[in-house]
C-alpha positions as CSV (number, residue, x, y, z in Angstrom):
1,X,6.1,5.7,18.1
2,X,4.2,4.0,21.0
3,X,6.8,1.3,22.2
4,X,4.4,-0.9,23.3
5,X,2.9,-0.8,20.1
6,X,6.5,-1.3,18.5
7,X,7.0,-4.2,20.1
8,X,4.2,-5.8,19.2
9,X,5.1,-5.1,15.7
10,X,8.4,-6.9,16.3
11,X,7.3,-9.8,18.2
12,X,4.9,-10.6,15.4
13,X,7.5,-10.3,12.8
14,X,8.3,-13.4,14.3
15,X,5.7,-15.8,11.9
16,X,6.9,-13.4,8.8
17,X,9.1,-16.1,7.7
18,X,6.3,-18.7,6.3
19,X,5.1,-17.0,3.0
20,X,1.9,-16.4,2.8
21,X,-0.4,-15.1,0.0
22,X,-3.4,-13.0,0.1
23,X,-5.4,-12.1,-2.8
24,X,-8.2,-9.6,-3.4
25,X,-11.5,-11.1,-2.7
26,X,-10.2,-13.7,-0.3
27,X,-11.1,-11.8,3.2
28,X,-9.8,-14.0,5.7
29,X,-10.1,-13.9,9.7
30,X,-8.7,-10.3,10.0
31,X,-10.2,-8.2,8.2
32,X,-9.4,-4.4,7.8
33,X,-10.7,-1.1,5.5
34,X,-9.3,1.3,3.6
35,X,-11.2,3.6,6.1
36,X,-9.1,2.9,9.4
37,X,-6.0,5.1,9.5
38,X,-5.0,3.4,13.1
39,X,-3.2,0.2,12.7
40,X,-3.5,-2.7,15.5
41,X,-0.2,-5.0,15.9
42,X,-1.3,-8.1,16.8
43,X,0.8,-10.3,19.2
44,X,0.2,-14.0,18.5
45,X,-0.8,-15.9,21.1
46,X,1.4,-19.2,20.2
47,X,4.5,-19.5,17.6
48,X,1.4,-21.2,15.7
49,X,-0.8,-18.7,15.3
50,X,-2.2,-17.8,11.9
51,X,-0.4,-15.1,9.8
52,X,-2.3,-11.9,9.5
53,X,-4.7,-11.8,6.1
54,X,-5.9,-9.3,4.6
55,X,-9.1,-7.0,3.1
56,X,-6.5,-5.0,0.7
57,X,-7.3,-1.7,-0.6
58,X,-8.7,-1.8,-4.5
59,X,-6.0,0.5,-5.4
60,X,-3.1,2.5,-4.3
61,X,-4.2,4.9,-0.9
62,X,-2.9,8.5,-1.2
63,X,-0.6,8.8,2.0
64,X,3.1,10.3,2.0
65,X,6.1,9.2,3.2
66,X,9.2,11.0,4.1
67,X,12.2,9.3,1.3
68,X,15.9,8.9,2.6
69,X,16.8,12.6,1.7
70,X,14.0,13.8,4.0
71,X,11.4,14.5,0.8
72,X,7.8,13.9,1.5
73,X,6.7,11.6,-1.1
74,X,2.9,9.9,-2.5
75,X,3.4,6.7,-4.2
76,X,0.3,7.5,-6.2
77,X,1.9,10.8,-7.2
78,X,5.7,9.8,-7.7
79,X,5.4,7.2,-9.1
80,X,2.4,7.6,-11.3
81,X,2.4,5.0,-14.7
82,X,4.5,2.8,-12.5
83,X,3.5,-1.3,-11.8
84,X,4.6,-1.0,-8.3
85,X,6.5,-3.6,-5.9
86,X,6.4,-1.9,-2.6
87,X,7.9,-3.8,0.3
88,X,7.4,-3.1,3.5
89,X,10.5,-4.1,5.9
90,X,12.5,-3.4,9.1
91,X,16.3,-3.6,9.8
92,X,15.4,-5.7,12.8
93,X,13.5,-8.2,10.7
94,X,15.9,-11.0,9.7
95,X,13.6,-12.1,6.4
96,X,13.4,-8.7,5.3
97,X,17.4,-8.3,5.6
98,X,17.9,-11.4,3.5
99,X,15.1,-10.3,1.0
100,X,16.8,-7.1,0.0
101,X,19.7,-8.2,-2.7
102,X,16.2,-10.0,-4.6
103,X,14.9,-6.9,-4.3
104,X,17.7,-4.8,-5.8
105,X,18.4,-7.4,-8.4
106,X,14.4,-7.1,-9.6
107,X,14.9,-3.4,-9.8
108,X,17.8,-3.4,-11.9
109,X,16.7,-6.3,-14.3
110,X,13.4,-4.4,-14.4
111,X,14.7,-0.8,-15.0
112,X,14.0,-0.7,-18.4
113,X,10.3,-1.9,-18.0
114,X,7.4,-0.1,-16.1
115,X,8.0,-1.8,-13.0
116,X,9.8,0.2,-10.2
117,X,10.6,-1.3,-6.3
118,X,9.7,1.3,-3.3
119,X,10.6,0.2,0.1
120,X,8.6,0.9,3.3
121,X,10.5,1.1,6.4
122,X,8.5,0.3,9.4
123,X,12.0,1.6,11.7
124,X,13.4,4.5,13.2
125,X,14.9,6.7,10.6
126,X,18.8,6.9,11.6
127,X,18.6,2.8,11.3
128,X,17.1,2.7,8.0
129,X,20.1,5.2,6.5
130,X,22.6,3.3,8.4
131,X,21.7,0.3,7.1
132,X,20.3,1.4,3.3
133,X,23.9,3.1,3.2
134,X,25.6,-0.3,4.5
135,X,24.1,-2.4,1.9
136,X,23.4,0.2,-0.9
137,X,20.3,0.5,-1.4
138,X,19.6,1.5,-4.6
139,X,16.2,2.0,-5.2
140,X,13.7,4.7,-3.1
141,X,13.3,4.2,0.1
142,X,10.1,5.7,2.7
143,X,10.8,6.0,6.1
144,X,8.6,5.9,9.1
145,X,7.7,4.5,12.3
146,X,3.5,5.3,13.4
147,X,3.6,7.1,9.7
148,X,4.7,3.2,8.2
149,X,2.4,1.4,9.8
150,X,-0.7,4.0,8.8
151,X,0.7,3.7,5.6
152,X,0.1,-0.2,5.8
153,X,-3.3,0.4,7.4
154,X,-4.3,2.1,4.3
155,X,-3.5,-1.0,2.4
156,X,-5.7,-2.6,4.4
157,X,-2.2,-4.4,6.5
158,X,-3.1,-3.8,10.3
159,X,-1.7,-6.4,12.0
160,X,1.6,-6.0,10.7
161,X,4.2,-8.8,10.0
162,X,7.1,-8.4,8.5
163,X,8.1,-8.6,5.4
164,X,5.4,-8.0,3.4
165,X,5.0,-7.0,-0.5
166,X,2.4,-5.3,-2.5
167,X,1.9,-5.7,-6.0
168,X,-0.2,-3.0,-8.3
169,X,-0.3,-2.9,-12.1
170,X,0.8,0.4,-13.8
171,X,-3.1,1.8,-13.3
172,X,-2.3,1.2,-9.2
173,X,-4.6,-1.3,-9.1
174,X,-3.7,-3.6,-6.5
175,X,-3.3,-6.9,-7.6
176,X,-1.5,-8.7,-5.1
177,X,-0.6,-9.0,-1.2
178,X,2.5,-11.5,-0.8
179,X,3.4,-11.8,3.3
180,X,6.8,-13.2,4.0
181,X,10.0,-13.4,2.5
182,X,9.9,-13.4,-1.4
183,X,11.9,-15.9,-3.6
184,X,13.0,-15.3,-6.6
185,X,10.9,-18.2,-8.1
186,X,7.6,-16.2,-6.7
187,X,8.6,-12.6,-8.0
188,X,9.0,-13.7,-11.9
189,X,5.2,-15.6,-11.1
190,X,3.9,-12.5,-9.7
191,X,5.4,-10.0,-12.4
192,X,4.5,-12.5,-15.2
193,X,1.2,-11.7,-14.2
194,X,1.2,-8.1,-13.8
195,X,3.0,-7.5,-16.9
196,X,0.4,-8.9,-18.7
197,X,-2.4,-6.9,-16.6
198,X,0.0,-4.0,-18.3
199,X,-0.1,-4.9,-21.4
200,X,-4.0,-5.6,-21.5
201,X,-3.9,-9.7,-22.2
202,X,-5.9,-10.5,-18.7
203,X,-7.7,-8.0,-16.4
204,X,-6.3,-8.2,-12.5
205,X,-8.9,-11.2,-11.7
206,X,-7.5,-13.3,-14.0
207,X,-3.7,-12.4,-13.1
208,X,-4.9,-13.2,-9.4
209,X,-6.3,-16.4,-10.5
210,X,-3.1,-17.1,-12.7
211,X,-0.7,-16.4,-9.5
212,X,-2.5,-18.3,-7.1
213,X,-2.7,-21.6,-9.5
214,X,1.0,-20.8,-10.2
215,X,1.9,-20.4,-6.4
216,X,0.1,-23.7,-5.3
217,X,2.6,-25.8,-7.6
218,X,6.2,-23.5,-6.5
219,X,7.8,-26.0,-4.1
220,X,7.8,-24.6,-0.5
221,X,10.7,-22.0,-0.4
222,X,13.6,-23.0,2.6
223,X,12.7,-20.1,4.3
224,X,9.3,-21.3,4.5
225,X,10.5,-24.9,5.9
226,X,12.8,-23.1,8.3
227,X,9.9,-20.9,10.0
228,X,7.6,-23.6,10.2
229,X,10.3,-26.2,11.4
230,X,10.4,-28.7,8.7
């Protein structure tokens, strides 16, 4: 990886902890295409800068990732019939650290269901193991520094801050872009939401519609307050 461009990445990670939430059809000052395969990390200018939005990708982009036993893997391939929560994450990032044990509790509560949690790691690979092994990790696990961040350019993600979490239904339709760390409280919205995208009660417009109403009344998670320095 380019370490200037590593850097930047990290340095930007920095406004990751005020949760942000991007929603198809709401382009806002960045935008980005499915089209570019060369991501841009953004420094901010001032610790009040903007976070990065969004033009998300309609549906899942066909890209593979190497998992944590070295096996070159497709989301749209592997996990095919899935409604997807892929989070994108570094062990350098503090709000992705504490997001994890969520993250592994939503996989296990959910692994009866059609839901299944794939994490991105934006990180050199010998990190990522250390650290998946130090907290087992226990659900998949994609590895890779430029490779990451293409991966997150195919989203639609270019200037990348950390954490972020994607959303599809089982049809990999995207439904959702969530930046920041993710409470508890926000997950069950979200899934709510996509569940019933799954089961065919509301097409995605309407579960976007449904989550951002339900978002705007959450109170403002601590993390949030921290970051912004309530």
């Amino acid at each position: 990886m380019n370490p200037r461009l590593l850097t930047g990445v990290i340095l930007f990670a920095g406004l990751a902890g005020a949760a942000t939430y991007v929603l198809l059809g709401k382009p806002g000052p960045m935008t980005s295409t499915v089209e570019s395969t060369t991501p841009t990390a953004a420094v901010p200018e001032a610790a009040t800068a903007e976070p990065p939005k969004a033009q998300l990708a309609a549906t899942l982009p066909q890209f593979k990732l190497a998992d944590q036993d070295g096996v070159m893997r497709s989301l749209r391939d592997d996990w095919q019939g899935k409604a997807l929560i892929v989070n994108f994450w570094a062990t350098w990032c503090a709000p992705c650290r504490r997001e994890i044990p969520l993250l592994m509790r939503l996989a296990k509560d959910h692994a009866g269901e059609d839901f299944q949690v794939v994490g991105i790691a934006v990180d050199f690979r010998d990190k990522v193991l250390a650290y998946s092994k130090e907290m087992k990790i226990d659900y998949p696990m994609l590895i890779g520094e430029q490779e990451a961040l293409d991966a997150a350019a195919a989203f639609g993600v270019e200037a990348v801050g950390l954490p972020f979490t994607i959303f599809t239904d089982t049809g990999g339709r995207v439904i959702m872009l969530h930046m920041g760390e993710l409470t508890a409280a926000e997950a069950d919205l979200i899934l709510d939401a996509v569940r019933d995208v799954n089961a065919g009660r509301t097409d995605p417009a309407q579960a976007r519609a449904a989550i951002e109403t339900g978002l705007a009344v959450l109170p403002v998670a601590d993390h949030a307050k921290d970051a912004a320095g309530a």
